[in-house]
Structure formats: C-alpha cells, structure tokens
C-alpha positions in Angstrom: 146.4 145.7 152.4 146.1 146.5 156.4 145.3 143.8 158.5 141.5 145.1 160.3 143.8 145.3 163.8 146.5 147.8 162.2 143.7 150.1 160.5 142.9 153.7 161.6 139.8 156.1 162.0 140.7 158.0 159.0 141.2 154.7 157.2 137.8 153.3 157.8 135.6 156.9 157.9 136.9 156.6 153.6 134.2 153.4 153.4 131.6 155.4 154.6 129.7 158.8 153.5 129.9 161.4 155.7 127.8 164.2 155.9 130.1 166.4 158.0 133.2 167.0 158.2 134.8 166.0 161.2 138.4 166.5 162.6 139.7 163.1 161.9 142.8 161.8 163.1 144.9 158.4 162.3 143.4 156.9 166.2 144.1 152.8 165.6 140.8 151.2 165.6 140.9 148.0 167.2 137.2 147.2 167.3 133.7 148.0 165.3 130.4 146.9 166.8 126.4 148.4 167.8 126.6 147.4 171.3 127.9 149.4 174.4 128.1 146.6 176.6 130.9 145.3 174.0 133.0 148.1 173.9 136.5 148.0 175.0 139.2 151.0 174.2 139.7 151.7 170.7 136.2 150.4 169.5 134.3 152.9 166.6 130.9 152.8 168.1 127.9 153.0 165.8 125.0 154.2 167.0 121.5 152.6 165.5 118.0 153.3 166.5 116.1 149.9 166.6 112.6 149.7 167.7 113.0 149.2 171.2 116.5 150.5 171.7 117.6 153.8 170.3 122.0 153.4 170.5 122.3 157.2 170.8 121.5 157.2 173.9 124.4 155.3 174.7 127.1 157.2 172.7 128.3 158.8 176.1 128.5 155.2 177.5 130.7 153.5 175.3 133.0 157.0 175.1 133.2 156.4 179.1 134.2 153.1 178.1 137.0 153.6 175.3 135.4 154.0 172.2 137.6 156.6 170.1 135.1 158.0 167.7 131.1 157.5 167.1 129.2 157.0 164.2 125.3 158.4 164.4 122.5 160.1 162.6 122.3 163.1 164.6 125.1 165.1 166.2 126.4 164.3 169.3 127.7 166.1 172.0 130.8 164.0 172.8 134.6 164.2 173.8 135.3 162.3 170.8 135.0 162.5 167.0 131.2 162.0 165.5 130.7 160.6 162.2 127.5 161.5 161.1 125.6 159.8 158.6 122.3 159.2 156.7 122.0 155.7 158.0 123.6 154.4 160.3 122.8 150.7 159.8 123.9 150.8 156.5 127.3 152.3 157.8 127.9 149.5 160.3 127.8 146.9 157.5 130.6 148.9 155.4 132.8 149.5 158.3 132.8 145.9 159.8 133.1 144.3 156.0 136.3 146.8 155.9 137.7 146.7 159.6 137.6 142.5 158.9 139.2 143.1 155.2 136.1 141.2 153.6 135.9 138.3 154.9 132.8 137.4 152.7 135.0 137.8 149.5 137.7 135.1 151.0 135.4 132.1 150.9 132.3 131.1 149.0 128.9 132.6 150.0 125.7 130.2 149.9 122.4 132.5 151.2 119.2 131.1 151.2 116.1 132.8 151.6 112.4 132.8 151.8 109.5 131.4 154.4 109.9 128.3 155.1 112.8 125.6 154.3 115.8 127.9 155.0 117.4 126.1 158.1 116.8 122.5 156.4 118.4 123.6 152.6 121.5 125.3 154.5 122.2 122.1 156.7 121.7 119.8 153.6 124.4 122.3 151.9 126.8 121.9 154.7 126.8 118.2 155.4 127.0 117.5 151.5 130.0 119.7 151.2 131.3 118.5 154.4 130.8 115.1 152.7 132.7 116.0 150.0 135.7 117.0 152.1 135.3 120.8 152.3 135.8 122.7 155.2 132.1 124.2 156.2 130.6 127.0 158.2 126.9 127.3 159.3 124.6 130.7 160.5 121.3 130.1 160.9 118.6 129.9 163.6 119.6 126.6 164.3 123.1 127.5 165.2 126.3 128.8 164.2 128.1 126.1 163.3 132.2 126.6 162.6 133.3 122.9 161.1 132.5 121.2 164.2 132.8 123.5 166.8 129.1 124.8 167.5 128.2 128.7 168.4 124.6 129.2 169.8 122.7 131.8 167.3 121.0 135.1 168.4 119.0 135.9 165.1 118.7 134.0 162.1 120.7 136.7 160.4 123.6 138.1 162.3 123.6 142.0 163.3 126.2 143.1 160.7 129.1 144.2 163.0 128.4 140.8 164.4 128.6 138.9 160.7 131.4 140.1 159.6 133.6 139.4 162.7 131.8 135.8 162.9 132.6 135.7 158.9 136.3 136.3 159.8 136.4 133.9 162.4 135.5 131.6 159.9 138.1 132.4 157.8 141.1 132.6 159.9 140.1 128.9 160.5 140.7 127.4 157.1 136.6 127.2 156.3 136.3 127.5 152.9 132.1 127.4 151.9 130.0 129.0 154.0 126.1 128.2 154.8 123.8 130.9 155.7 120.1 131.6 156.0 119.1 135.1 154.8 116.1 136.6 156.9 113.3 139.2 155.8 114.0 140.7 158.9 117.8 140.7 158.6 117.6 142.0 154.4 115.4 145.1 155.3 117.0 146.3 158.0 120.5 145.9 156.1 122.4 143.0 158.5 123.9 141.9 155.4 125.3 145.0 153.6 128.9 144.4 153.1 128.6 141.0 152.7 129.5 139.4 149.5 127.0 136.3 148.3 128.2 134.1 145.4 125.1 131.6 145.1 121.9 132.9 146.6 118.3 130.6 146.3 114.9 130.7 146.9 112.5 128.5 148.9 109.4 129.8 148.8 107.0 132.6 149.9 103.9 132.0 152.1 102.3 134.4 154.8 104.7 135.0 157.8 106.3 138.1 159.2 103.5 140.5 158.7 103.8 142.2 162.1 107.1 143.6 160.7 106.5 143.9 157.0 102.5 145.5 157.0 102.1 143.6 153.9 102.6 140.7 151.4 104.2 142.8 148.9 106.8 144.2 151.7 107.4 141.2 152.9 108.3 140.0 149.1 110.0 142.8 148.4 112.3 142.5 151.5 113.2 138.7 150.2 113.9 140.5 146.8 116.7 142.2 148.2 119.3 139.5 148.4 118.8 138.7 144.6 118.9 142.5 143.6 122.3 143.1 145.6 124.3 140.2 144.5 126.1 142.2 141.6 126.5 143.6 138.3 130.0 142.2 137.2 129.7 140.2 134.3 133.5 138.7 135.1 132.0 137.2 138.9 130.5 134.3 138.2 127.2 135.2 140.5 123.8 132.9 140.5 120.4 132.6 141.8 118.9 129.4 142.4 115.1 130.2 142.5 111.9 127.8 142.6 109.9 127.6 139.2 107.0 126.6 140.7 106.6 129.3 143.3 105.2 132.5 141.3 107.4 134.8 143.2 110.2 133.6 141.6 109.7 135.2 138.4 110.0 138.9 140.1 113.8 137.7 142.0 114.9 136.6 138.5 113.7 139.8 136.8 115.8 141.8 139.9 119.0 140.1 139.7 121.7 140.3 137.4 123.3 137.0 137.6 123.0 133.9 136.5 119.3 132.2 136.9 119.2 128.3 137.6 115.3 126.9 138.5 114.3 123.8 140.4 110.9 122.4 140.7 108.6 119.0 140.5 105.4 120.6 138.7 106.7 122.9 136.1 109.3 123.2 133.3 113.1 124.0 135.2 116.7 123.2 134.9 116.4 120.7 138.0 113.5 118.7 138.9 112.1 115.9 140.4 110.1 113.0 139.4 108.6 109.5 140.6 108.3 110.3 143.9 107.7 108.0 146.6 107.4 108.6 150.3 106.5 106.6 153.3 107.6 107.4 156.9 111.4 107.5 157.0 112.0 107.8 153.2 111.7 109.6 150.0 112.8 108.2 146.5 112.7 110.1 143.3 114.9 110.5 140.1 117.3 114.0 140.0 117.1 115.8 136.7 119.3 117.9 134.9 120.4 118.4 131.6 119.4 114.9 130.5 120.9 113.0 133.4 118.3 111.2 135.7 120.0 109.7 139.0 117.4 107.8 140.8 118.5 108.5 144.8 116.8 107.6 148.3 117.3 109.9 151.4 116.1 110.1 154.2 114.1 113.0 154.5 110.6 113.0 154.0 107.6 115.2 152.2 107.3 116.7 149.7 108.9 120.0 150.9 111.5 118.5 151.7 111.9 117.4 147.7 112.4 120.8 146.9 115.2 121.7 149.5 117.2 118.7 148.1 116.5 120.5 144.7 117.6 123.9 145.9 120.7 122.7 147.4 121.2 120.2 144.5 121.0 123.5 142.3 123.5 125.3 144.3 125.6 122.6 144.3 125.6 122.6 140.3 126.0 126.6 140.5 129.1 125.6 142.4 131.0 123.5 139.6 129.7 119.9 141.1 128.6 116.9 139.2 125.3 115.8 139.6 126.7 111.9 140.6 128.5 112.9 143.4 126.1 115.3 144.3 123.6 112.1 144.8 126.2 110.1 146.5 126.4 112.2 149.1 122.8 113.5 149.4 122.0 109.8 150.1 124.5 109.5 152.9 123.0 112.6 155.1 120.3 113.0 157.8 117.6 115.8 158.5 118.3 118.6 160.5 117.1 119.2 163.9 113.7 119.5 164.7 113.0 119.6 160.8 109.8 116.5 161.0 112.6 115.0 163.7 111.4 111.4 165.0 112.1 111.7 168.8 113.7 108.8 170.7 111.1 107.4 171.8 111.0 103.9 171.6 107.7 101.9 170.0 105.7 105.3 169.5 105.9 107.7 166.6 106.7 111.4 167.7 108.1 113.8 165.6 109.1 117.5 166.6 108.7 119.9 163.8 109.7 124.2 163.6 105.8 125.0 161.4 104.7 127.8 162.6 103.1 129.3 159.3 99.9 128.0 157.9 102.0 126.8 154.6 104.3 125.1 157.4 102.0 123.6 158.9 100.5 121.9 155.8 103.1 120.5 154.5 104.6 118.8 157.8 101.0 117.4 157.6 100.6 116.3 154.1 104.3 114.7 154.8 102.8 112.0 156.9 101.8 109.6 154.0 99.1 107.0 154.6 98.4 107.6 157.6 94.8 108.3 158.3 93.8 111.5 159.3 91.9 110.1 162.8 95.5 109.1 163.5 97.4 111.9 163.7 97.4 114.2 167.0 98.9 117.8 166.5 100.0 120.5 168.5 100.4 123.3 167.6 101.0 126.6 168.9 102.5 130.6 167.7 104.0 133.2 169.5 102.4 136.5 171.4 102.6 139.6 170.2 103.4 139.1 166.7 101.5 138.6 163.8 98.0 137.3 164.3 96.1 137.4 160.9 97.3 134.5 160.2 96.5 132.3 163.5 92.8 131.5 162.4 94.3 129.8 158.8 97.1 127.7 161.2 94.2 126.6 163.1 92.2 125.7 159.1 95.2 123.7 158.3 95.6 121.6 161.5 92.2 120.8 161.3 92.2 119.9 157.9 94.9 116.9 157.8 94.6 116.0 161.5 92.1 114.2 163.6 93.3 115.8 166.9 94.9 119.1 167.4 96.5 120.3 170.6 96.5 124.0 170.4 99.0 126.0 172.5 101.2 128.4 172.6 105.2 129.0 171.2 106.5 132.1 172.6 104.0 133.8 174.0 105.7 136.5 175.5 103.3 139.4 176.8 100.2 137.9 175.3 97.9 136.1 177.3 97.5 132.5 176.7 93.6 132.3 175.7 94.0 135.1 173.6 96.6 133.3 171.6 94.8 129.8 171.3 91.7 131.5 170.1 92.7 133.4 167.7 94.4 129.7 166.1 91.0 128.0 167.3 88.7 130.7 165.2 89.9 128.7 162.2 89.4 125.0 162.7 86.7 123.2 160.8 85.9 120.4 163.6 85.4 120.2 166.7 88.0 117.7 168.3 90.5 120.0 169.8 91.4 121.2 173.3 92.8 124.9 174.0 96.2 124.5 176.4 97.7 127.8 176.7 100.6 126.6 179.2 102.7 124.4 176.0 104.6 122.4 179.4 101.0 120.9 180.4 99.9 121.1 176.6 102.7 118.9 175.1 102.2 116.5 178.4 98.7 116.3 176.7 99.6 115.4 173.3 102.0 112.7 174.8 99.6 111.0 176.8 97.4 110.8 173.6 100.3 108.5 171.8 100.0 105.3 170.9 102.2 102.5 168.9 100.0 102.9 165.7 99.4 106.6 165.8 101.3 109.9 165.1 102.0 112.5 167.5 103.4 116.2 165.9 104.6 118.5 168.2 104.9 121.9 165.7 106.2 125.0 166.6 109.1 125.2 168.4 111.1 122.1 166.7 115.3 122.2 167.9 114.5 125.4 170.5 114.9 124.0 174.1 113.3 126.8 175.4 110.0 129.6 175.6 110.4 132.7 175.7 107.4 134.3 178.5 107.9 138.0 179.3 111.5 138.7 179.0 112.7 135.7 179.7 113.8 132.8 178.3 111.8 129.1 180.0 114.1 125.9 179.8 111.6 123.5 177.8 112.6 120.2 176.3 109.5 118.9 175.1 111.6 115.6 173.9 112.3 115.0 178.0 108.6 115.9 178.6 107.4 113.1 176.2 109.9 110.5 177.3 108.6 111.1 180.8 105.4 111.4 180.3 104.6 108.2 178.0 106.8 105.8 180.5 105.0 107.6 183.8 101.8 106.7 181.2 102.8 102.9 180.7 104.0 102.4 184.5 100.7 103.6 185.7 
C-alpha cells in the first residue's frame, strides 16, 4: 500500500465519485485540506460551502498558491483539474481518510456522543486506559490531547481533513486507543466520514443545539448518525454503549448494527449502579455486571457523573477488560477540567462547572448534596446569538435548586447583554437574582458573595480561559478573578 506522501491525483480521485470526467493525470499529492490559508504546492484543495464561508470562492487562491487540482460542487474556471462532486464535505472525509492510509482503522476508536457528559466520559476513558499502561490520545473540546503532549482544540469535532491528519499523527506516535467526543454539529455536517469507530456510546439527550438543528427530532437524528454508520460486518467486532434509562436510546440501538451493551441506575441494563452515596468530594456505589458487584469510591461527584463512570465502565468491557481492574483504576483518577472543578481557593467552596443547558444546569445543582438551597450562589450565563428557546428554562432550573443566581453572559458575541440575561431571567421562579451582562464584573459578584460555609457555582464556561465578544476572543480566567477578588474582599 502507498504511503499518503507517495500517492497521486489519479490515485485519490478512485475514493471519490465524480460526476465529470476530468483529464486526470498521476500529479503527486502531497497535501488534502478545506482551507486556503493552508495550502502549500501539491495540496488537492476541496472546496466546501459553510454558512458563513463559501470555499469556492477561493479555488483561484489556493491554485495561485500550489494546489494541483480542486474538488467542488460546481465547475470552476481554473488552470488546474476540477473534481466535481455532489458533496463536497463528504468528499473531503474520503480523500483525507485515503491520503492518511486510514488512520482510524490502525488504532482503536472510542466516540462518545450526546448533550451533556461527553468531555467528562472521554477523559475518564483516557486516564483509565492510560492507567492501565496504554498509549492514549484525546479530541475533544477540552483539548487535543497526544499521550502527554497537549494540542489546543478548535471544535469539538475536528473538520475532517483536519481529523484524519491529527488521527495520523496520532498513530505515527505509537498511541494505540483513541478518545474522542462526537458532536451534533460535527455528525450532520459529515467531519467524521472516513473515520472508522470501534466502540461508540451514548450520554444522553436534553435540549441544546436548536439554532442549528430547528428541532428535537433533528437534533436526535443527527446524534443517531454515529450509531447508524458504525458497520454492517458481522466479522468486526463493533458496539454501542447506550443509556437504558434515557428513552432515546431505544431508537440508536434499533439504527445500529453492532453489538448493543446498556448502562443505567433506574432501569434493567447490562451495567448499573446501585447504593449510591455522595457528599462533596465523593461518590460510592457498587458496579454491576453480569453478577459481579465491585463496591468502588471516586472522586467525582453527582449523579451524572454515575452514569459517565458507567458509560466508560461499558466501553471498557466492550473493549475486552475485566471489571476489577476496571474499578482499580477508576478509583485512582480525578475529574476533568472544569467538569464541577473545586477552584484553589483556600477555606471557601468554589466550583467551576461547563452547564450551559437547562438538563446541565440541573444536575451540577442537584450534585451539591446537603447543602441547603439558601446556600448555594450561582452564576450562570449562555451565549449570544444561538439558541434562545431554551434560556427562560436555564433560568427555571437555577432558580429552582439555588438561593442566589448570578445571571450573565458566556459568549455573547453580537447579542447585547440585557437581551441575553432576560431572556434566562423570564424563567426564574424567585426573585433573588441580579442581571450582570459584563461575566468579568458578574463573576467578581458571585465571589464577593462567598463565604466558608456556602457554595459558590460559576456555570458556563468551565476549563475555557476566555469569551468570545464580536469576533474576538477576551482572555478571562474567572479562577484569577475569584482568587483576587475574595483576598482584596478579606484585606478590606
């Protein structure tokens, strides 16, 4: 087989379906990608129309820059071959797959999907299996993680020229189980075609993303898609990992052809959880599975974070482990970034936390045990210009499990602040709460409301160390903000 370096036009236009019939030559190919500004001599350009961007228009650019031949969905008047095609994002994902000899088929695939719990089930994958002695990578929104070396993510799903050279990176450095979140965003609009899964799960599905989707059923169908595209073969030993006690689960299981393994704590599954205990730093429960019960302690805690350690812990047994070792090492790992994150800040209880959906937001709430709801202060905050149906029902939540909420922005981009903080504000049921649409001066706010025997949350934005305003990207590290502020607070 050709190394991706020593492989021609001609060679790569066979992976892709054509719908004319260009004069195709053996040109060496020495680079696939969607962007201009990374085109160097001998790239295939692709051309995609997103919804800001349309990459046709740039064809002539990246000829002007080296590219040999162009892929579109329209002809193009150019000094160089044009590949047309029906879609060109599909196309992209074929070629890169090819140009990098599939990557995805060298090493073992995790994907996990669904609204919320994605970033935490990935990183509990990766330090288990790291923990076990295996050789690890990470894409996620997060990071990009390559064993230890760390890569700063753009999307939570890679553009697909993008994945597969990142994929074969991966690769050429000896990592042998790789860890990746699987977006709505990144399914529909086909980042991952070309990209060969071996375990896929499920986390759950709860109202997000409907500025992209239109609907519920869209935005459910779109998740769908990594279970329907993992395979056919009966000889690949394929499985889905899906939650029993989320309803959506029974329509992934009825579109995949692989192997089904459920998790849950309410109803009847292959792995479960019971005798759960939490407080503020810990969970304990017993792991079951196939008549083994293996009490364990970690320290994660809430419920939702129960059923990540189940998804993963069903992965895991998808993968060939046993269930003791499995618990060994799931008792000797640590949250992941801004995931219900205790700050550092000594004798006050401050916790940073990524909710930004109402189902978020609840159970980051409901994880605070025993703690009396007069005690907890919450900010919370969403981003402009995206979906604002379900701001009032944030707002219903915060209200309903905390005493004081903050309410602020996230990424507020275009929108104005007050239009932001009252749509969230529409929906609380009491009256203790303050609208800051500036999140700097809001999370100052919350900070000065801490205190050694109360809780602040600061929801949201969780690991990010920035806001995005307009175009541009704001330095904000809200853990600074809160160190500063509470010892400006005590020196005063």
């Amino acid at each position: 087989m050709k190394e991706g370096k020593d492989l021609n036009l001609t060679d790569l236009a066979k992976h892709i379906q054509l719908i004319n019939q260009p004069n195709l030559q053996a040109i060496p190919v020495t680079h696939v990608t969607t962007d201009s500004r990374e085109v160097v001599p001998g790239t295939l350009f692709v051309a995609i129309k997103g919804y800001t961007v349309d990459g046709h228009d740039y064809a002539e650019l990246a000829v002007s820059k080296g590219a040999v031949a162009v892929v579109s969905e329209r002809p193009l008047s150019l000094s160089v071959p044009n590949l047309i095609v029906r879609d060109s994002t599909r196309s992209v994902g074929l070629l890169a797959s090819a140009f990098y000899q599939y990557p995805s088929e060298q090493m073992r695939l995790f994907g996990i999907t669904g609204t919320n719990g994605k970033t935490t089930t990935t990183t509990i994958l990766r330090d288990v299996l790291t923990e076990l002695g295996h050789s690890t990578g990470l894409i996620g929104t997060v990071e990009v993680r390559i064993n230890d070396t760390v890569v700063p993510s753009k999307n939570t799903t890679p553009q697909s020229s993008e994945l597969q050279q990142l994929l074969a990176r991966m690769h050429a450095e000896g990592v042998t189980d790789v860890m990746m979140e699987v977006s709505s965003h990144g399914l529909e609009l086909g980042r991952v075609i070309g990209t060969d899964f071996d375990i896929v799960g499920f986390t759950n599905l709860t109202h997000d993303h409907l500025d992209f989707h239109g609907t519920f059923e869209n935005y459910a169908r779109a998740k769908g898609l990594l279970f329907a595209q993992l395979g056919q073969m009966a000889s690949r030993h394929k499985v889905a990992v899906l939650n029993a006690d989320d309803p959506y689960s029974k329509l992934y299981e009825t579109m995949t052809g692989a192997r089904v393994i459920t998790y849950a704590i309410d109803a009847m599954a292959d792995v479960t959880a019971s005798d759960i205990v939490q407080t503020l730093s810990e969970t304990s429960f017993c792991l079951n599975y196939q008549g083994e019960r293996h009490p364990l302690t970690v320290q994660f805690i809430g419920r939702f974070n129960v059923y990540n350690i189940l998804l993963a812990t069903g992965c895991l047994l998808a993968a060939g482990y046993r269930l003791p070792e499995i618990v060994q090492a799931l008792e000797a790992i640590h949250p992941a970034k801004g995931r219900m994150q205790r700050l550092d800040v000594p004798g006050y209880n401050v916790y940073a936390d990524y909710a930004h959906t109402p189902d978020g937001i609840e159970q980051c709430l409901k994880s605070l045990v025993g703690v009396p709801k007069e005690k907890i202060v919450f900010l919370i905050g969403t981003g402009g210009n995206r979906d604002v149906t379900k701001r009032p029902t944030m707002g219903e939540m915060a209200s309903k499990y905390a005493g004081t909420v903050v309410i602020t922005t996230d990424d507020p981009r275009f929108e104005a602040y007050d239009s932001i903080t009252s749509g969230i504000a529409a929906g609380m049921t009491h009256d203790n709460f303050v609208e800051i649409g500036d999140r700097e001066e809001a999370v100052r706010y919350a900070a000065k409301l801490a205190e050694s025997d109360n809780i602040v949350v600061l929801a949201g934005k969780g690991h990010e160390k920035y806001q995005i305003i307009g175009n541009e990207k704001i330095p904000l590290d809200e853990e600074a903000i809160v160190r500063a502020t509470i010892l400006k607070t005590e020196e005063s």
